[in-house]
C-alpha positions, 0 to 999 in steps of 0.5 A: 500500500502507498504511504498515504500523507496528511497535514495538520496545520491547525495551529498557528501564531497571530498579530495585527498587521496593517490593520489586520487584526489576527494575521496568520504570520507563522504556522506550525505543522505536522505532516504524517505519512500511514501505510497499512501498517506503520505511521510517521510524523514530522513536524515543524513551523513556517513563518508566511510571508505578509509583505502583501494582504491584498487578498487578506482573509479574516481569522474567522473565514480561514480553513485549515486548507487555506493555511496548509496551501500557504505552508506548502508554497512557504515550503516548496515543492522540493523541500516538500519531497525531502519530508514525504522521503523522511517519512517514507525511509522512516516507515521503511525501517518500522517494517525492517529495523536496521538494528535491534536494542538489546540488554545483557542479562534480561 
């Protein structure tokens, strides 16, 4: 099964800017990646860009969706790709550990 990756940007900071009163100026996100078996997240923040809010959008009105395309265009796709292969190589050695932990005596 495809390792299937979810966003949750759920939680972010806020400040008035420009008139604007609680702009979104920094996310903090995670993204999982599950396949049948096994689940890995990262995690981390973004500071967006606010040099423009023409096309502000008030607290109230965001989805979760708005942000999370504001993280990823914040991100790049190449950074983007860098996470999804930390995830990946990650639940590639949930399925085959690379090592085990063992202690004498027990």
């Amino acid at each position: 099964m495809a390792i299937k990756y979810t966003w949750d940007c759920k939680t972010v900071d806020v400040k008035n800017i420009d008139g604007n009163e609680d702009t979104v100026f920094n996310v903090h996100w995670r993204l999982t990646g599950e396949d049948e078996n096994n689940t890995s997240t990262i995690y981390g923040s973004q500071i967006l860009d606010t040099s423009d809010l023409a096309n502000f959008i008030p607290f109230t009105d965001l989805k979760e969706k708005d942000i999370e395309g504001w993280v990823k265009t914040a991100i790049g796709n190449t950074q983007i790709k860098q996470k999804k292969d930390l995830i990946s190589n990650e639940i590639d050695d949930l399925k085959l550990p690379k090592f085990q932990t063992k202690t004498i005596g027990e």
